[in-house]
C-alpha positions in Angstrom: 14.2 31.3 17.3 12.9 29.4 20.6 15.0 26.4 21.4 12.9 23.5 19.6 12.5 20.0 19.7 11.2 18.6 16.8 10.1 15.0 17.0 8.1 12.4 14.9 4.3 11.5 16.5 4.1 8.3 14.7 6.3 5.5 13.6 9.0 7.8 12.1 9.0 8.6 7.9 6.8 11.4 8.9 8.7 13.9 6.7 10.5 15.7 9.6 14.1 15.9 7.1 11.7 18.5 4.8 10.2 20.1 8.1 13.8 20.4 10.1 14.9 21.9 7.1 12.1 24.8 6.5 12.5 25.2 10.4 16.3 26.4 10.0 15.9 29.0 7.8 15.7 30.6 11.6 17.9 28.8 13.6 21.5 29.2 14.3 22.6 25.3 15.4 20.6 22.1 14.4 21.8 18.9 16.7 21.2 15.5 16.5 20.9 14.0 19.2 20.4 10.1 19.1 20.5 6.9 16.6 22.7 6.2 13.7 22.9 5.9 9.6 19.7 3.5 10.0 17.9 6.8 9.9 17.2 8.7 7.0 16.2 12.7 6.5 14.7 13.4 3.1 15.0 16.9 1.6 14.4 18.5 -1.6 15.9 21.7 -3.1 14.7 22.4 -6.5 15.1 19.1 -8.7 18.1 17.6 -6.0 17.2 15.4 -3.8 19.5 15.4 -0.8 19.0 12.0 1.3 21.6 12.8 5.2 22.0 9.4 7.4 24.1 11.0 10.4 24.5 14.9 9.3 21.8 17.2 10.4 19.6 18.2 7.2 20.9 22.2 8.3 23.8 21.5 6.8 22.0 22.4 3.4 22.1 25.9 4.5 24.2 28.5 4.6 25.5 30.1 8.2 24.5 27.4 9.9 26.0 25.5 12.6 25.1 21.2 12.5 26.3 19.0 15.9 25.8 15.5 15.9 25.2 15.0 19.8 27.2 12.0 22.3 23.3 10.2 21.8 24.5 9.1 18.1 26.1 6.2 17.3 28.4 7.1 14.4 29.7 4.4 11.8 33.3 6.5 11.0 33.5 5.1 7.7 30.0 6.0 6.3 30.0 9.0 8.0 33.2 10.1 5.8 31.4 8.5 2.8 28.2 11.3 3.2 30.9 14.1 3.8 32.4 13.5 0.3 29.0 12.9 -1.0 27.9 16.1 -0.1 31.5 17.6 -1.3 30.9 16.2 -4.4 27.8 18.1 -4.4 29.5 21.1 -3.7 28.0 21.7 0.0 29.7 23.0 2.3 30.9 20.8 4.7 34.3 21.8 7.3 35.1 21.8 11.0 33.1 25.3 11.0 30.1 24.0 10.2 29.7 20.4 11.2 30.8 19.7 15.1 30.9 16.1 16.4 30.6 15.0 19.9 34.1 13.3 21.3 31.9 11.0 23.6 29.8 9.4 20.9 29.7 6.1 20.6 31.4 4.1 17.0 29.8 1.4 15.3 31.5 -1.0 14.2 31.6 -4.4 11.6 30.8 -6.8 14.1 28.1 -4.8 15.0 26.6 -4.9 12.0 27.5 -8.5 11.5 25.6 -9.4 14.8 22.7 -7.0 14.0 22.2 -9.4 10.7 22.5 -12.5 12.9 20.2 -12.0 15.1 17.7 -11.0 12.6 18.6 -14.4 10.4 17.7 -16.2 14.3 14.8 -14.9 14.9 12.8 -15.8 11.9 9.2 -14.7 11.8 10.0 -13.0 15.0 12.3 -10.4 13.6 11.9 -7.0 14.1 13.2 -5.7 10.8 16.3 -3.3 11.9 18.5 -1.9 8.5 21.2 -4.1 9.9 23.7 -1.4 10.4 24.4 -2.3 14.0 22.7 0.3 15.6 21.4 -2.0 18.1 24.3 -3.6 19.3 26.1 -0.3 19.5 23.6 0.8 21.9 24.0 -2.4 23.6 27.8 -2.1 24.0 27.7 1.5 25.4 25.2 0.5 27.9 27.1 -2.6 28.6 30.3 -0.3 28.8 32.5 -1.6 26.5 31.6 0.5 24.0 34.1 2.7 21.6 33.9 6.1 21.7 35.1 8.5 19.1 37.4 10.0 21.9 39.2 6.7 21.5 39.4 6.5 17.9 41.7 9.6 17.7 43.8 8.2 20.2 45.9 5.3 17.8 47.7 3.5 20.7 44.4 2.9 23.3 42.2 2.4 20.0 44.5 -0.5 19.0 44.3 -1.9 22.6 40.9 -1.9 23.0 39.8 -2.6 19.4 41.6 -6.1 19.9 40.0 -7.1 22.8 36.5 -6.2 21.2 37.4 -7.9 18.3 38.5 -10.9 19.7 35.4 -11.3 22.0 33.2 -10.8 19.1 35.0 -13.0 16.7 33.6 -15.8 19.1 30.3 -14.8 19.1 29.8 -14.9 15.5 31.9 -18.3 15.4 29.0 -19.5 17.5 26.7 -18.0 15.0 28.6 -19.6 11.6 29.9 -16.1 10.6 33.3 -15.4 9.0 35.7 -13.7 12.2 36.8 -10.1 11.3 39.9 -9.2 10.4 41.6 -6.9 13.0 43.7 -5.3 10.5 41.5 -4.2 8.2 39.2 -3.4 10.8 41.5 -1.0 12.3 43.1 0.1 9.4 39.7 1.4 7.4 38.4 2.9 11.2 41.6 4.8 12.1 41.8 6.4 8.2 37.8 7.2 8.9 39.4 8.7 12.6 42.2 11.1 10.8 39.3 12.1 7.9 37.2 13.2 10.9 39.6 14.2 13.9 39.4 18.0 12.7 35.5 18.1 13.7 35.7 16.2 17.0 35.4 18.2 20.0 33.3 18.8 23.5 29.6 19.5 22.0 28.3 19.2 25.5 30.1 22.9 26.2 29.8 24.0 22.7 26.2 23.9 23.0 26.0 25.3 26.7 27.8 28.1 25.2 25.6 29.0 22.5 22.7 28.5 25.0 24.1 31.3 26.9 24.4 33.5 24.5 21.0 33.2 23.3 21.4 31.5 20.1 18.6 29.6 18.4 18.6 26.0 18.6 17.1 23.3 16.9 17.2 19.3 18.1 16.5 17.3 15.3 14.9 13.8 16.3 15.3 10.8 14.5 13.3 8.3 13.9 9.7 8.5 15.4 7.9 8.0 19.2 6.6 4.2 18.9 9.9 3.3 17.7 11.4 4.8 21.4 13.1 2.3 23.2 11.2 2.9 26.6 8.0 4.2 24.9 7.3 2.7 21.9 6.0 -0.8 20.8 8.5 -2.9 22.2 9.8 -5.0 21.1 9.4 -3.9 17.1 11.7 -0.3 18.4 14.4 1.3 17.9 18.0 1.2 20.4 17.8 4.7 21.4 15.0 7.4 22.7 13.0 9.1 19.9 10.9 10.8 22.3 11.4 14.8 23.3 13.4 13.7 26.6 16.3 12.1 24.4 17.1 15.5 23.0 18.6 16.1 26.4 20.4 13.3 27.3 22.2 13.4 23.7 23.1 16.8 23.5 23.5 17.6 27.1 21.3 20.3 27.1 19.2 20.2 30.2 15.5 20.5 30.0 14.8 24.2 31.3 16.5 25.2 28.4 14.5 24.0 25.9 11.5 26.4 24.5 9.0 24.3 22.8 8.1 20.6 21.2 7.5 20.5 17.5 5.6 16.9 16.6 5.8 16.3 13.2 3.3 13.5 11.6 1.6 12.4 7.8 -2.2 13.3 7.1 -2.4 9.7 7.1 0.2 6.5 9.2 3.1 4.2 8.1 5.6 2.7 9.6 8.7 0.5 8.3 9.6 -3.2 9.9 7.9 -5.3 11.6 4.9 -5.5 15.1 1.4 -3.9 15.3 0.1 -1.1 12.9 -3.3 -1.1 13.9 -4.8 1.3 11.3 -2.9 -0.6 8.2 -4.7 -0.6 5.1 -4.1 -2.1 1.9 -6.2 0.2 -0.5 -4.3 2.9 1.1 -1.0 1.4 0.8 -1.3 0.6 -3.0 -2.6 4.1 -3.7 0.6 5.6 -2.1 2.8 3.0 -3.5 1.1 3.2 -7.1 1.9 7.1 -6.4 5.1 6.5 -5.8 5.2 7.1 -2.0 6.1 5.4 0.8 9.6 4.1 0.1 12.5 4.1 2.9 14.9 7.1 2.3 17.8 4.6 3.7 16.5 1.3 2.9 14.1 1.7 -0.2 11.8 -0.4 1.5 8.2 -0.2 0.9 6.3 1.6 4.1 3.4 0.1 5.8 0.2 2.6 5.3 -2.6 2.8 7.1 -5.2 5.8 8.6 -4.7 8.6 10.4 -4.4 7.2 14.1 -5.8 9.9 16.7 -5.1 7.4 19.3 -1.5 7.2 18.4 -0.9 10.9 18.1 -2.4 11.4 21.0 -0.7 9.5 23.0 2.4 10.8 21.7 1.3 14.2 22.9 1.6 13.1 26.5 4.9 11.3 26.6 6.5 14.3 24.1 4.8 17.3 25.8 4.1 18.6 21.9 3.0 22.1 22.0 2.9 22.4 18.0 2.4 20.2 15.4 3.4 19.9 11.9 1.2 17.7 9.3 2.7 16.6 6.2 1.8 14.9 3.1 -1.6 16.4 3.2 -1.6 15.9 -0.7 -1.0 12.1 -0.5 -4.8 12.0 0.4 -6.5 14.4 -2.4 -7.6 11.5 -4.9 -9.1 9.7 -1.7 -13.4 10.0 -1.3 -14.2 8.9 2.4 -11.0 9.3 4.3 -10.9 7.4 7.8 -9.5 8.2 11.3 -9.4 6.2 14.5 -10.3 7.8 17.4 -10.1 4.2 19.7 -9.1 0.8 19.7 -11.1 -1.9 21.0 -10.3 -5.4 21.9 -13.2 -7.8 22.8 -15.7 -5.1 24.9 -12.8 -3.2 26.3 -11.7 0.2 24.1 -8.8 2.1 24.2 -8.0 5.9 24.3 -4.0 4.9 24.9 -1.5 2.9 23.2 -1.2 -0.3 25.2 1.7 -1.5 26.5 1.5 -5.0 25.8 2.3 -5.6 21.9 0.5 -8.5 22.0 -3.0 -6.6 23.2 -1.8 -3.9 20.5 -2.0 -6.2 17.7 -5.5 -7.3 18.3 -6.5 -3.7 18.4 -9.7 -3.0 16.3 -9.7 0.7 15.2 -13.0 2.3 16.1 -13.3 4.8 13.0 -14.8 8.1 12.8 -14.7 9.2 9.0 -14.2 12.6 6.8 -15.1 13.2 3.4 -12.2 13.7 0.8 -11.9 17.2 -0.7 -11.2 15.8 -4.4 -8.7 17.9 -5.7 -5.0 18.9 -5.9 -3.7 20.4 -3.1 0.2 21.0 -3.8 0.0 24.0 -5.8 -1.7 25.8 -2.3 0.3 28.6 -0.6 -1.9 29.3 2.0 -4.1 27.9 4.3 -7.3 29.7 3.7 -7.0 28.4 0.5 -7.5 25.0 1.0 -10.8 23.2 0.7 -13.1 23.4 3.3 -13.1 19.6 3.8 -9.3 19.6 4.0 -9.4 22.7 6.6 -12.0 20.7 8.4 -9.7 17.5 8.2 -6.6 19.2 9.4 -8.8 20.9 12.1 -10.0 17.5 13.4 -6.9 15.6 13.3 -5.0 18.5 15.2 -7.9 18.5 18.2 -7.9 14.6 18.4 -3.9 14.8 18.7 -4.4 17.6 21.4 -2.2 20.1 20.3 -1.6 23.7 17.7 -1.5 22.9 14.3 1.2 25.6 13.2 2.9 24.0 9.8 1.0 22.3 6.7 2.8 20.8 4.0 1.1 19.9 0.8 4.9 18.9 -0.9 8.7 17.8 -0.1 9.9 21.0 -1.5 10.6 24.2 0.8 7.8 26.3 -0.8 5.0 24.0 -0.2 5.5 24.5 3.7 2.2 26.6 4.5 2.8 28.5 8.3 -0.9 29.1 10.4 
């Protein structure tokens, strides 16, 4: 297998858990490379439904080698929490199999404590994070006072620091009206979580230099999806960390010339969770997926945002990405639908857009221009192969994947493995 990044074109949700999975039937390693258990991979195996937070979804196969990259910030205790879950479901999970990087960074309870103030202060302005302190981790690393998991299997010099952070924090959520943490229990629960995980902490930087060497097939699982990038998306309604191709680099430490390809995975149709601009949102859409049952956050249960297919979106993410391949899912989400819509621009006033503008407050007055697509009017998730699909839905897939500007390679009419149909 190429070296390939695989990354969501849209707001994230876009079923890349199902696709990262199909995609290692013929890889060797899967990494993650950035964010934290605020993230969510979905992925079916007969009637289980397996739902990972922090561990790549290739842990659900056999012979198969998952990293969780120094780009992730790792909650210890939850992480130990989905390693006995998946015990209990009697998958494999040992320091074979699952490698963790020593210079990721920990989240922690005041973390997630100031992730929920902030939220509670901003009011109608809030972004609508998970609250599982993904953000302020980020912000402590950069700040560089960050924990690392390097110092959590260290007792004495986790102690030491773990006071001073504690301490400093403590004030911050007095100012806020929040109960101070206690240090003890703090350290108590983190340094158990530390012991539990010790065995599968080690250099992933050189690890996965190694297996580049020797030719193994890698895959870098992204997280989240492009507009939710920290650099590139709509700021300020992102994510902490880069969802974009170039963050597979930085969090794995695998340099660019290295990798092979870009794999963009997005939905026949757009959602995104939290709050800021969704310029193609559409309530008959969204209560036909929700009425369907679709649309709900693998990590939060939230109800997803809907909307049309967004060309301009897509496109865009093309560019920033470099996607040479792209993977469309939830094709079958759209087969009861008669006159299905795409937006090929935005306009605002007499100005129209081909790109996603930078300034959120121009994106929410964004008007989609539409170009529209008839519906095919019939069940597509018992289809195996691509000639077989209506010639409307060929001709939808066809249009959606020029717009986008790249190869449509993978169409999935289902979550499960075997409705995964290869061009």
């Amino acid at each position: 297998m190429a070296n390939t990044i695989l990354v969501g074109a849209q707001w994230g949700d876009e079923g890349k858990g199902k696709i990262i999975d199909v995609l290692t039937e013929d890889a060797d390693i899967v990494v993650r490379t950035q964010g934290g258990n605020n993230a969510g991979h979905t992925v079916f195996l007969g009637p289980k439904k397996y739902v990972l937070h922090l561990i790549p979804s290739g842990i659900l196969r056999k012979k198969k080698v998952c990293v969780i990259g120094n780009g992730v910030v790792i909650d210890p205790v939850s992480l130990v929490g989905e390693i006995d879950g998946l015990l209990k479901l009697n998958i494999e999970v040992t320091p074979k199999n699952l490698l963790i990087s020593e210079t990721a960074h920990l989240v922690l309870p005041y973390h997630r404590e100031l992730d929920a103030q902030r939220e509670v202060l901003k009011g109608k302005n809030k972004i609508g994070t998970t609250k599982r302190g993904i953000g302020p981790a980020y912000g402590d690393k950069v700040s560089r006072v960050g924990l690392r998991l390097i110092d959590l299997i260290n007792p004495e010099r986790f102690a030491e620091k773990l006071k001073i952070r504690i301490k400093e924090n403590n004030e911050i959520l007095k100012a806020f009206g929040a109960k101070p943490l206690s240090f003890k229990q703090v350290h108590d629960a983190y340094r158990a979580a530390g012991d539990r995980l010790k065995p599968f902490i080690t250099n992933t930087v050189v690890y996965l230099h190694h297996a580049t060497e020797r030719k193994a097939g890698i895959l870098y699982e992204g997280a989240q999806g492009t507009f939710l990038d920290i650099d590139h998306g709509t700021y300020p309604y992102v994510t902490s960390s880069n969802t974009t191709s170039g963050g597979a680099c930085t969090g794995s430490g695998v340099p660019p010339n290295k990798m092979d390809r870009v794999v963009g995975v997005l939905k026949a149709y757009t959602t995104r969770v939290g709050e800021g601009p969704l310029p193609t949102e559409n309530a008959e859409i969204s209560d036909l997926l929700h009425g369907m049952g679709r649309e709900f956050g693998s990590t939060t249960g939230r109800a997803r945002r809907c909307g049309w297919f967004d060309a301009v979106a897509t496109r865009h993410a093309t560019m920033v990405n470099g996607i040479d391949e792209l993977a469309v899912t939830n094709i079958d989400g759209l087969d009861t639908v008669e006159n299905i819509k795409v937006c090929i621009a935005y306009r605002v006033g007499t100005k129209q857009y081909d790109h996603i503008p930078n300034d959120v407050e121009v994106l929410a007055k964004c008007v989609p221009v539409y170009a529209e697509f008839a519906g095919w009017k019939t069940p597509t998730d018992k289809i195996t192969k691509f000639k077989d699909f209506p010639a409307k839905t060929k001709a939808y897939l066809k249009a959606i994947a020029d717009l986008t500007g790249a190869k449509l390679t993978i169409a999935s009419v289902g979550p499960a493995r075997e409705q995964t149909i290869f061009l």
